[in-house]
C-alpha positions in Angstrom: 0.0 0.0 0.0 1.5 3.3 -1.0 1.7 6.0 1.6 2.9 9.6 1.3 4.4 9.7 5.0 6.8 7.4 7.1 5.3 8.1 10.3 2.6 6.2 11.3 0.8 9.7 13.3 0.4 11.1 9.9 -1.8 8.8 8.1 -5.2 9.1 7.4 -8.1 7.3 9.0 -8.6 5.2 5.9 -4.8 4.1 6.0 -4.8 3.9 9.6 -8.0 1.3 9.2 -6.0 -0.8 6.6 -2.6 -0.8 8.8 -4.8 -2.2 11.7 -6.4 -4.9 9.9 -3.1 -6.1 8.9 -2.0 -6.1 12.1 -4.9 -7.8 13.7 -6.4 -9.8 10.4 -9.2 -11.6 13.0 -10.2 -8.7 15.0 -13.6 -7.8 13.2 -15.2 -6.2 16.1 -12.2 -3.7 16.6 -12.2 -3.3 12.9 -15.9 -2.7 12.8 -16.0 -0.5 15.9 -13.1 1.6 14.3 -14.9 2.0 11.2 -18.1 4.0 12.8 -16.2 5.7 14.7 -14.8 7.0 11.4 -17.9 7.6 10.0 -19.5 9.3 12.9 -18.1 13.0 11.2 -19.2 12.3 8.0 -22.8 11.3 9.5 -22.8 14.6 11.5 -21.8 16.5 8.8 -24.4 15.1 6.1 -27.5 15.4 8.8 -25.8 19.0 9.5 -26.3 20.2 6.2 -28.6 17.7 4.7 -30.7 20.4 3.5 -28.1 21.8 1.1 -27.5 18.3 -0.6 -31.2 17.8 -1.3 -31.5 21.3 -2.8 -28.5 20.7 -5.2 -29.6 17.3 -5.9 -33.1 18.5 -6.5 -31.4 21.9 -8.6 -29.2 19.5 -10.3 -32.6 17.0 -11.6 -34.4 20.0 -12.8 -34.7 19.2 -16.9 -34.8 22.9 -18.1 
């Protein structure tokens, strides 16, 4: 896996997910639990500004 840093503090959550998994291949729980917890700032972010993705989905539909 290519990674633009050597230090391990640096990666990103996504590479961070993928260096734990090798390390712990069986640990699906852990894996599982890390995951959500990743996604928990994404979730809060969509419901924060769900109305703006509607409106330029909706905009975006619009045959005109």
């Amino acid at each position: 896996m290519p990674i633009a840093t050597n230090s391990v503090e640096m990666r990103n959550i996504q590479a961070g997910l993928s260096y734990f998994q090798e390390l712990y291949p069986m640990r699906y729980s852990d894996i599982m639990a890390a995951s959500t917890l990743a996604a928990i700032p994404m979730i809060i972010v969509f419901f924060s500004f769900q109305k703006y993705f509607l409106k330029g989905i909706t905009v975006g539909a619009l045959k005109g």
